[in-house]
C-alpha positions as CSV (number, residue, x, y, z in Angstrom):
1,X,107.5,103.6,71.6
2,X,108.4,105.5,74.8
3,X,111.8,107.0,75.4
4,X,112.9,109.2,78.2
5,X,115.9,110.3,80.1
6,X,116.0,111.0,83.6
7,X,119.6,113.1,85.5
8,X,119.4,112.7,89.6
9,X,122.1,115.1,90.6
10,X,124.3,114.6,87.9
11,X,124.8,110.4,88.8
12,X,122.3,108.6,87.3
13,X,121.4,108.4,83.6
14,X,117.8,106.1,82.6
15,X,116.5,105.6,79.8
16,X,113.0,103.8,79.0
17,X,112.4,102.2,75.3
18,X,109.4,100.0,74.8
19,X,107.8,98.3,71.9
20,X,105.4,96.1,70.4
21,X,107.8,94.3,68.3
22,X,106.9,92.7,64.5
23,X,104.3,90.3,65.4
24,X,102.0,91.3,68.2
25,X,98.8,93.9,67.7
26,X,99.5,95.6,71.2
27,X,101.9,96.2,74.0
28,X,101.2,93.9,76.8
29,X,104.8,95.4,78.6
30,X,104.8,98.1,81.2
31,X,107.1,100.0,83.4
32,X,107.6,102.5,85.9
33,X,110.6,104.5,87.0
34,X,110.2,105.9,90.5
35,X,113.1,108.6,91.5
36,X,113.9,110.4,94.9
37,X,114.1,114.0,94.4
38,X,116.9,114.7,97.1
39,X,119.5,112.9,99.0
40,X,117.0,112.1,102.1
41,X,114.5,110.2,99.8
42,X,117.5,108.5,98.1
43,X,118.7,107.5,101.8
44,X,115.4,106.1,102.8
45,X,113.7,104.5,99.8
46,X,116.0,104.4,97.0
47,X,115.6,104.5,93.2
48,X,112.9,101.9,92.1
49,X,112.9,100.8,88.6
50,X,110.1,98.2,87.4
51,X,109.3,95.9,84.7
52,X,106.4,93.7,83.7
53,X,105.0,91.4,80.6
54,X,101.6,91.1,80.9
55,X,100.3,87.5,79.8
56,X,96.2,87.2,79.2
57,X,94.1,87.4,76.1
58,X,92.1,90.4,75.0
59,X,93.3,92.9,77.1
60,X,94.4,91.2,80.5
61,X,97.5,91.0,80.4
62,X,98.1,94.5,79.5
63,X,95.6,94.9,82.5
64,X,98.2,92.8,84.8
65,X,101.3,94.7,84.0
66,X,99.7,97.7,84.6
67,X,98.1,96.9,87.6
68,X,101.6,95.8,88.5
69,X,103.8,99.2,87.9
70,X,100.3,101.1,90.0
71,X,100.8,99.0,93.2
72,X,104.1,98.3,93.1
73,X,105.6,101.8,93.8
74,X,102.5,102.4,95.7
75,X,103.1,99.9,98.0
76,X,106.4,100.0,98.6
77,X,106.3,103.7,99.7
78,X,103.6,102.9,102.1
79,X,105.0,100.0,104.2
80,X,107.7,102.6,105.7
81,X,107.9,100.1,108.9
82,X,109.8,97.5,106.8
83,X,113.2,97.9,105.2
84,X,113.4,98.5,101.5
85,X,113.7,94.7,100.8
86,X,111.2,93.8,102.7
87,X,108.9,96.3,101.5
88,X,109.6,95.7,97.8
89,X,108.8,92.0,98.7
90,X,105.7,92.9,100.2
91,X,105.0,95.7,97.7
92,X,105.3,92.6,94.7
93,X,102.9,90.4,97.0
94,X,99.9,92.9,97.6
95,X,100.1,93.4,93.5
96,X,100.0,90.2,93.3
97,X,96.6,89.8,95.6
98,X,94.9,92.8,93.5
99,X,95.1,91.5,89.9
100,X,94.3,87.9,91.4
101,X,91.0,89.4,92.6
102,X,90.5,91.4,89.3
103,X,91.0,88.0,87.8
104,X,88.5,85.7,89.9
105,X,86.0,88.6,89.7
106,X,85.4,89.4,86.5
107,X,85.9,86.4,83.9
108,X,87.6,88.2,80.4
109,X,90.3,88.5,83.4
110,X,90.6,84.7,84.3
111,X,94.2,83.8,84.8
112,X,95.5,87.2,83.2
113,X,99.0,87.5,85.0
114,X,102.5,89.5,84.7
115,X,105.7,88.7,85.0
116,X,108.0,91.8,87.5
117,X,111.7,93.1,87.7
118,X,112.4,95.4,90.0
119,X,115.9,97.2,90.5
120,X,116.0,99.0,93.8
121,X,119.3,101.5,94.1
122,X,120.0,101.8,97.4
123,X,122.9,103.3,99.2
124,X,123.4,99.9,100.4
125,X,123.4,98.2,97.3
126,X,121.1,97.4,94.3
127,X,118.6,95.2,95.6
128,X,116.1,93.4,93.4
129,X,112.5,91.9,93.8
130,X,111.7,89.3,90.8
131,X,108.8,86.8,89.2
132,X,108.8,85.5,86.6
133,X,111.2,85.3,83.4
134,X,112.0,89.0,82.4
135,X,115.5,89.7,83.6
136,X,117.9,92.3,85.6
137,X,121.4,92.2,83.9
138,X,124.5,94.4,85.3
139,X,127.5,95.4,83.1
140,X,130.8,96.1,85.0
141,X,133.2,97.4,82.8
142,X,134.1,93.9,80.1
143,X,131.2,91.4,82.1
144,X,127.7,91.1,82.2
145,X,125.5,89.4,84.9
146,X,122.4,88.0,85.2
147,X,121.1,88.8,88.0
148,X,117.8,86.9,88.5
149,X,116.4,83.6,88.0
150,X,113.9,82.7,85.0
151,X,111.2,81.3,86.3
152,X,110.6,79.1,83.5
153,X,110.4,75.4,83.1
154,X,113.2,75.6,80.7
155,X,115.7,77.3,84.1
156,X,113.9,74.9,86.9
157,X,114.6,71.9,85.0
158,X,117.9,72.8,84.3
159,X,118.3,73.6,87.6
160,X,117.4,70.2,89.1
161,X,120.0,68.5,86.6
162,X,117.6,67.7,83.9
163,X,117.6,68.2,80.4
164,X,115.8,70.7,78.6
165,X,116.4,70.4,75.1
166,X,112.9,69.6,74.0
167,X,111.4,71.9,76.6
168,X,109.5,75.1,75.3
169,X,111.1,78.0,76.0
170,X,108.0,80.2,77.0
171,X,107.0,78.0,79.7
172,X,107.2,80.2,82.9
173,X,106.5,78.6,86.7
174,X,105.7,81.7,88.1
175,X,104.1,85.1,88.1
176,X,102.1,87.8,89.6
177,X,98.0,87.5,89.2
178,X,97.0,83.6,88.5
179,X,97.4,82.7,92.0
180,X,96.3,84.2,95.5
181,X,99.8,83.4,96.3
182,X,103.1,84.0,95.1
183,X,106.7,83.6,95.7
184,X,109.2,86.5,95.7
185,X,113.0,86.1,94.8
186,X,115.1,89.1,96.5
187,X,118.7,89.4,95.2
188,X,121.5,91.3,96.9
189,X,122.8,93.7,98.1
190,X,124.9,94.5,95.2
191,X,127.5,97.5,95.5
192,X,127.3,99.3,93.0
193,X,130.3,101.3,91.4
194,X,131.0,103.8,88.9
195,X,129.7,102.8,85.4
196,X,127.4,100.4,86.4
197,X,125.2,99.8,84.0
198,X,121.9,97.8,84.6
199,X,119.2,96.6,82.5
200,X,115.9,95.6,83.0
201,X,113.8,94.1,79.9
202,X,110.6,91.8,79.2
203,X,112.0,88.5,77.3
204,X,110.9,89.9,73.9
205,X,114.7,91.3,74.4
206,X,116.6,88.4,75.6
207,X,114.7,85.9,73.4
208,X,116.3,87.4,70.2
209,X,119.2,89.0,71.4
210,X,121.4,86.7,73.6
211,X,123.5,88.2,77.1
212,X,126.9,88.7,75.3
213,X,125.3,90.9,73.0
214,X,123.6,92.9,75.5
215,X,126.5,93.4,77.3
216,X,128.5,94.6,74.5
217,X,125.9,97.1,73.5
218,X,126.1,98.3,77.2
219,X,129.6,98.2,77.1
220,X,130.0,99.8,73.8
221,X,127.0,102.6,73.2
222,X,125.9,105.2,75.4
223,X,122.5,104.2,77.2
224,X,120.2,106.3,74.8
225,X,122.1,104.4,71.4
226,X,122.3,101.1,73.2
227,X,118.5,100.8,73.7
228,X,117.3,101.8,70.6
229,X,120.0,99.5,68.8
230,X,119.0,96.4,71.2
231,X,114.9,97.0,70.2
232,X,116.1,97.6,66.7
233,X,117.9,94.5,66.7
234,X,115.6,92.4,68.1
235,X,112.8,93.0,66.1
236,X,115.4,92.9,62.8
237,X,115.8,89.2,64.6
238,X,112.0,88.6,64.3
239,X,110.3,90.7,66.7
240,X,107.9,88.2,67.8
241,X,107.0,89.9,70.9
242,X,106.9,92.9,73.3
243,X,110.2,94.6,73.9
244,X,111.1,96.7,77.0
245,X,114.3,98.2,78.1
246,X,115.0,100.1,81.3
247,X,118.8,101.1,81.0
248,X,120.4,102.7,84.4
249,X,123.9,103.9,84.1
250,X,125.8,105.1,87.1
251,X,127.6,108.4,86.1
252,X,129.0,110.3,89.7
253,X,130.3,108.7,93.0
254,X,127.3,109.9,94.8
255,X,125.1,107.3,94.1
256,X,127.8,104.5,94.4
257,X,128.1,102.2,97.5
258,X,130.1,103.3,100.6
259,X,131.5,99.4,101.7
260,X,133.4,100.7,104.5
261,X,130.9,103.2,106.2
262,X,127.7,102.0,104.7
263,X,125.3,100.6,107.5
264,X,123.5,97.9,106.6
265,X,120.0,96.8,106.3
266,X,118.0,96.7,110.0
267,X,115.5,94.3,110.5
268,X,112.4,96.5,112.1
269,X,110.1,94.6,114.2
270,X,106.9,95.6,115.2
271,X,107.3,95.9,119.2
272,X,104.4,93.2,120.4
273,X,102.7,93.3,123.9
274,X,103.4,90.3,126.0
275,X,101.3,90.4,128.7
276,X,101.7,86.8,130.3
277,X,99.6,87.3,133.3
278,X,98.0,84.0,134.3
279,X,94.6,83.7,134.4
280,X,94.1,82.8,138.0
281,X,96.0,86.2,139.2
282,X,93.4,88.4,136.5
283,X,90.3,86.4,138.2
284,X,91.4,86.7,142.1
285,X,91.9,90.9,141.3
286,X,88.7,90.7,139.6
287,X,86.4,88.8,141.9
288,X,88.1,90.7,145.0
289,X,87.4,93.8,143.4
290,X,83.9,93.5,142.7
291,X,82.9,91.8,145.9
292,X,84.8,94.7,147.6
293,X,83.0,97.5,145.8
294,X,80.0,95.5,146.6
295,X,80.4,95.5,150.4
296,X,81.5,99.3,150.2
297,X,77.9,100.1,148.5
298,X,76.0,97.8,151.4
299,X,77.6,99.3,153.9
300,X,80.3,97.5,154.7
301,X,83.4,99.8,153.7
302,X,85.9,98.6,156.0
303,X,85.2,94.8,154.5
304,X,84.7,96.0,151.5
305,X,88.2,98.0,151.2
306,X,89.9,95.0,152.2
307,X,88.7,93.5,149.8
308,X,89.5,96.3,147.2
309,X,93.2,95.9,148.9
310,X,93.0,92.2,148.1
311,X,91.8,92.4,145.0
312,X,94.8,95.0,143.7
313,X,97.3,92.8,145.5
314,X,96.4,90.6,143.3
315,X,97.0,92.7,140.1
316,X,99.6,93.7,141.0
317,X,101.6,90.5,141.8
318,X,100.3,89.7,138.3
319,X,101.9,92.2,136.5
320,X,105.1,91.9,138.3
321,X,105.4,88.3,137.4
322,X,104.5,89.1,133.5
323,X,107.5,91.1,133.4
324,X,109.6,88.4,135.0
325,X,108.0,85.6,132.9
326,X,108.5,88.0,129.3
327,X,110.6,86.6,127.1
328,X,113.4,89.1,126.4
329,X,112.9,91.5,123.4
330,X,114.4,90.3,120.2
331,X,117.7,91.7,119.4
332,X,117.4,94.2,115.9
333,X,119.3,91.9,113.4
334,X,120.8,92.6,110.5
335,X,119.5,91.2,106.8
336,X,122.7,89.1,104.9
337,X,122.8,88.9,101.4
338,X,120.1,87.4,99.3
339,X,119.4,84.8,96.9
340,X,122.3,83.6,95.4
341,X,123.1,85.5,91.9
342,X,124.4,86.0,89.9
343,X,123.1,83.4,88.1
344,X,125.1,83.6,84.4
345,X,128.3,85.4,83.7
346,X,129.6,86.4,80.2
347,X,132.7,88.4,78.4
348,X,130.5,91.2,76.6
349,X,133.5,93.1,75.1
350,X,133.0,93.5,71.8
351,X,134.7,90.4,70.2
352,X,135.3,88.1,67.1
353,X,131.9,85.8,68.0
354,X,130.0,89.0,69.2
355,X,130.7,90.8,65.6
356,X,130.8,87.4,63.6
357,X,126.7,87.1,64.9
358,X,126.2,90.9,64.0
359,X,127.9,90.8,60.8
360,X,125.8,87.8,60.4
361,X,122.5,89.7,60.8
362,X,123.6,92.8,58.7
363,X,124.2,90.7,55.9
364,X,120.7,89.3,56.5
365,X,118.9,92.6,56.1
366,X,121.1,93.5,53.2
367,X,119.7,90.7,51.6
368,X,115.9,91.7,51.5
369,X,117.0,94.2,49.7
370,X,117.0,91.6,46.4
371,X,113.4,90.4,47.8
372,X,111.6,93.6,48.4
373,X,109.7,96.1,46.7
374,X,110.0,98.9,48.7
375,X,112.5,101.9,47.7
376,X,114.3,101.6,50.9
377,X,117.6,104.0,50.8
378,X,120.1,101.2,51.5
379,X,123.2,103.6,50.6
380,X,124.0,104.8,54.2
381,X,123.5,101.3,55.2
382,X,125.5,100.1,52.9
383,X,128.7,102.3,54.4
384,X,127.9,101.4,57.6
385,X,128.2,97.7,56.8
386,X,131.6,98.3,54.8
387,X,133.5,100.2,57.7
388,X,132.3,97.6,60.1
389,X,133.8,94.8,58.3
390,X,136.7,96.3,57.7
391,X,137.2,97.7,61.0
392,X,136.3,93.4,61.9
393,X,139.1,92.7,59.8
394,X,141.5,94.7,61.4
395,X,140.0,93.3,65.0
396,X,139.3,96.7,65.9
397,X,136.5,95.2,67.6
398,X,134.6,97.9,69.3
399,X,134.6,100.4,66.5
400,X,133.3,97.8,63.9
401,X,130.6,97.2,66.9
402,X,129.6,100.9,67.0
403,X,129.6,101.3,63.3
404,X,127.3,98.3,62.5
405,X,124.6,99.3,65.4
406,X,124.5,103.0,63.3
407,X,123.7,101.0,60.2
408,X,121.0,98.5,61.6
409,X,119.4,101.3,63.5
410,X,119.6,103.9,60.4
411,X,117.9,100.8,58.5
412,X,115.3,100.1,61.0
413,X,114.5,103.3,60.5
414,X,113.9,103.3,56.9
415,X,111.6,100.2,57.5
416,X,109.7,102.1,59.8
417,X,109.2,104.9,58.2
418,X,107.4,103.2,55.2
């Protein structure tokens, strides 16, 4: 497990949690957290936040999602022509042409791929790049969003007004590496405003633990509680995969988005030569030309100057009428909003159904305690899960929601421990 904290200027609190969960041998996850060290970097590039599930046997896809958090940032920094969108797009695309090469090169790396969520904190919004089915939620005060789009059979088919109910879940159209090509959502601009919280995590998250529980942990536990409590929960669920959690909590105004003065995105396009000169103009200069300086060398200046004169006449028309044939430059245009999240909205205060299914899963782990022989010390537990239910029963909803993540984190603990 990795855990870290990052403070820009007193307005932004991260944290990073990830973890092989119950079942799997190795972590196959990756991310990255890229932040500007001053206002002028923050201006320019943003805050970029990435996330990636690597999918491959032996080692390839922890290959992929490696490769993915390298070139991502990489890229994006280095295509300073483009604006942020369109440099996280292109960023997500050149990863996506290295570990396809990796792939067809060498063949332990056949078909190894990785899903990406990116989170890009802009001053004109949080703008996200996405493939694949790991997610980018936003909690605003008693909602939580999803702001991307699985791309998973299960989503698609939904989508196109099918049913889905015998469709596997892990069945995902899209990702970075198989192919040489890939297609890249980009969502928003979204302002962002004070308490925003966003989260980024692989599915070993949202396959166990659904949206309205994420959102209440967001809602209800400081960032550094709330991602330790959604691993532990998940894996308490089952664990049957990699879990990563990139939490970003928006603590000052700084960092929030300006709607009235903010300017928004320019489209910068590369200025482009038109010459338009038609080809009968560049060969009349050309043949005049040389036949002049041809005369001039025999002898025959006065001829052969004419000729010159002819010749740049010629050009020159040439180049007048290429100016008066140019199409005018394009106008610099502005980007509108894109994609269309968010795509699922839930209630994520603390509730009777959120702490019904909690209550349900403490009473679960209580249980193994009649199964197992490990000397577990359930006693602190055991409080926890008393002063939750009664703070339930009193529908004191987001203390009972507090108190039961202390106990199935204390718990996990134990477990881990042994």
């Amino acid at each position: 497990m990795v855990e870290y904290q990052h403070l820009w200027n007193d307005c932004l609190t991260v944290i990073e949690i990830t973890d092989k969960g119950m079942r799997r041998a190795t972590n196959q996850d990756s991310l990255v957290v890229v932040m500007q060290d001053d206002a002028i970097g923050f201006d320019a590039r943003g805050h970029l936040f990435v996330v990636c599930d690597g999918m491959g046997a032996h080692a390839a896809g922890e290959l992929a999602s490696s490769d993915a958090v390298t070139h991502i940032p990489h890229h994006y920094l280095v295509f300073q022509n483009l604006t942020p969108p369109l440099a996280l797009k292109r960023a997500i695309e050149e990863a996506n042409n290295e570990i396809h090469r990796k792939g067809e090169v060498n063949p332990e790396f056949h078909n190894m791929g990785t899903t990406c969520s990116t989170l890009l904190l802009l001053p004109q919004g949080a703008v996200i790049g996405h493939v694949g089915d790991s997610r980018v939620y936003r909690r605003r005060k008693g909602i939580v969003e999803q702001l991307t789009f699985d791309h998973s059979l299960v989503w698609e088919m939904r989508a196109q007004g099918h049913k889905t109910d015998d469709i596997p879940s892990n069945v995902i159209t899209r990702s970075l590496g198989p192919n040489p090509n890939v297609q890249v959502d980009l969502e928003g601009p979204f302002p962002i405003q004070l308490d925003d919280t966003f989260l980024l995590c692989s599915d070993g998250l949202n396959g166990e633990v659904d949206d309205a529980e994420i959102g209440a942990a967001l809602a209800a536990l400081p960032p550094l509680e709330a991602s330790q409590f959604l691993v532990d929960l998940a894996n308490l669920r089952g664990g049957p995969d990699n879990i990563t959690i990139i939490i970003v909590q928006v603590t000052g105004d700084r960092i929030c988005t300006d709607t009235q003065t903010i300017v928004p995105f320019e489209s910068k396009q590369r200025k482009v030569k038109h010459t338009n000169i038609h080809p009968a103009f560049w060969i009349t200069a050309t043949v005049f030309n040389l036949a002049g300086l041809f005369l001039i060398l025999r002898d025959y200046p006065i001829i052969g100057l004419s000729a010159v004169g002819i010749g740049a006449t010629a050009g020159l028309v040439g180049l007048l009428k290429s100016k008066q044939s140019r199409p005018p430059t394009e106008p610099t245009t502005t980007e509108g909003p894109l994609g269309k999240g968010p795509y699922i909205r839930e209630n994520c205060a603390p509730d009777k159904a959120i702490l019904e299914k909690l209550l349900t899963t403490a009473k679960k782990i209580r249980a193994i305690s009649q199964t197992s022989n490990e000397d577990y010390r359930w006693g602190p537990f055991d409080e926890h899960l008393v002063e939750g239910t009664e703070y339930f029963q009193q529908k004191d909803y987001v203390p009972a929601f507090q108190t039961l993540a202390k106990g199935i984190c204390y718990i996990m603990h134990e477990f881990r421990s042994k």
